[in-house]
C-alpha positions as CSV (number, residue, x, y, z in Angstrom):
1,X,0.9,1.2,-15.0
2,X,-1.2,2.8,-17.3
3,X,-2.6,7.0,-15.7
4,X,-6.2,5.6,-15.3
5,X,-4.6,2.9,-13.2
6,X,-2.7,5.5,-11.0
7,X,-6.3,6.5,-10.0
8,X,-6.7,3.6,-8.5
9,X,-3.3,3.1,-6.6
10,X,-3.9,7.1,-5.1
11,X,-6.8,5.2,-3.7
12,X,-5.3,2.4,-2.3
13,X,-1.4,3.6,-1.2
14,X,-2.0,4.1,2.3
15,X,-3.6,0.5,2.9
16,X,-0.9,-1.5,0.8
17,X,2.0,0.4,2.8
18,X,0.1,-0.4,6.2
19,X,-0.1,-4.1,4.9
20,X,3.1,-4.7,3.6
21,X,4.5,-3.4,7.2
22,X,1.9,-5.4,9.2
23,X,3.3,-8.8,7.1
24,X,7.5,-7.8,7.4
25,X,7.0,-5.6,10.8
26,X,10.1,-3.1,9.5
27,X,10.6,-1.9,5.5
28,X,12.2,1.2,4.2
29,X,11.2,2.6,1.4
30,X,12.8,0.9,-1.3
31,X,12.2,-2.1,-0.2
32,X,8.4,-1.4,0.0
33,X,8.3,-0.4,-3.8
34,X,10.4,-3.7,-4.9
35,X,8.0,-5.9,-2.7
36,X,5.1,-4.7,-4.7
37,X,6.4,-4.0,-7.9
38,X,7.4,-8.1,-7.0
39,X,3.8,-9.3,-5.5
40,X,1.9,-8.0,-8.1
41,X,4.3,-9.2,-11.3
42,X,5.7,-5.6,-12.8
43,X,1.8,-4.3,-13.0
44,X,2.0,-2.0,-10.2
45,X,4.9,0.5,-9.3
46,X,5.0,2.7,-6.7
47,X,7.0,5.8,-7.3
48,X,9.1,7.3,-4.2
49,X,7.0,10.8,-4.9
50,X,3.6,8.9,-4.1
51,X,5.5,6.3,-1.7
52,X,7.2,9.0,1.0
53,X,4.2,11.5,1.0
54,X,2.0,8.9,2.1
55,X,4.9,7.3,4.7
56,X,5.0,11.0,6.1
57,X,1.4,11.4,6.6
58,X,0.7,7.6,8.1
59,X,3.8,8.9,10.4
60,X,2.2,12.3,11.5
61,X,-1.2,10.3,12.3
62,X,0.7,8.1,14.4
63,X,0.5,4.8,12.5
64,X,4.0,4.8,12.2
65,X,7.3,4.8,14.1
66,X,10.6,5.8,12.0
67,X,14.2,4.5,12.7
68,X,17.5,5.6,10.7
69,X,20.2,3.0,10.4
70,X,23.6,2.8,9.0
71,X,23.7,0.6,6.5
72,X,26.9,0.4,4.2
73,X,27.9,4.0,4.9
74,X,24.3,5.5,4.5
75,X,22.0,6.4,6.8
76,X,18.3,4.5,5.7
77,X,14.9,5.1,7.0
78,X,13.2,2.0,8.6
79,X,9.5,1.9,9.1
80,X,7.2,0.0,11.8
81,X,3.9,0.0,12.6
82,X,2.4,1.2,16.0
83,X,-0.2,-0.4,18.0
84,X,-2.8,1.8,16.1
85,X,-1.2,1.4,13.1
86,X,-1.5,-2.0,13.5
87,X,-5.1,-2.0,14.1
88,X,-5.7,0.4,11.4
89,X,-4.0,-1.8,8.8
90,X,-6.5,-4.6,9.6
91,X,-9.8,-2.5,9.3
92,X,-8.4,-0.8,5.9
93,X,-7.6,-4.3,4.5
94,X,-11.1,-5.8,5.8
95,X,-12.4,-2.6,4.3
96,X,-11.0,-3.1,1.0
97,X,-11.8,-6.6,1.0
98,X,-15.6,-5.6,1.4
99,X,-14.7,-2.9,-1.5
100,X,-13.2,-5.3,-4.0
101,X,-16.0,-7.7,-3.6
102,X,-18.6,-5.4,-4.2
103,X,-17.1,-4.3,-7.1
104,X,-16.2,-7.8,-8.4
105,X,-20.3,-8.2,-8.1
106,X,-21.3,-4.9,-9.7
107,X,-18.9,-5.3,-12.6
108,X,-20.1,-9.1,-13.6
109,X,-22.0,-9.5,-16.4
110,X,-25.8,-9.7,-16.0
111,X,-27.3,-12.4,-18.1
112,X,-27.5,-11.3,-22.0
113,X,-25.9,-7.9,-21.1
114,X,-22.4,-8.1,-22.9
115,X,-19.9,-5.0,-22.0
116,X,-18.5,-3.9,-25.4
């Protein structure tokens, strides 16, 4: 994605990761960036340097529980939701919801106004 679209994911991190988990129940961080970089067709990737800063903090506020597993020799980070965590991941998707459709209203043409 393009830097001015970067703007927009900063915005946005902390409620796709608390979605994604509240759909699977358990991701680590690789698997997070491939399921978006897959549900949204290449146009956005999330880098591990915004993906774990935002893990670390959603874990310090307590929306997250961590678990390390053995898998093929090395030790990988798993990542669930709590109770609040849970119920934070609804009201910041309702949240957006609300955002994205008073955007989608504010950016639509007006009658004989043309963008350009």
């Amino acid at each position: 994605m393009e830097a001015t679209s970067n703007e927009f994911l900063r915005g946005t991190l902390k409620t796709i990761v608390l979605k994604l988990l509240a759909e699977q129940g358990r991701m680590y961080g690789y698997e997070i960036t491939q399921s978006v970089k897959e549900r949204t067709n290449g146009e956005i990737t999330l880098t591990f340097g915004a993906l774990y800063p935002v893990l670390h903090k959603l874990e310090q506020e307590g929306f997250l529980l961590t678990e390390s597993e053995e898998v093929d020799g090395r030790l990988r980070k798993y990542y669930t939701l709590t109770p609040s965590g849970s119920a934070t991941a609804i009201q910041k998707v309702s949240e957006f919801e609300r955002f994205v459709e008073a955007m989608q209203t504010l950016l639509q043409s007006q009658q004989g106004l043309t963008l350009g």
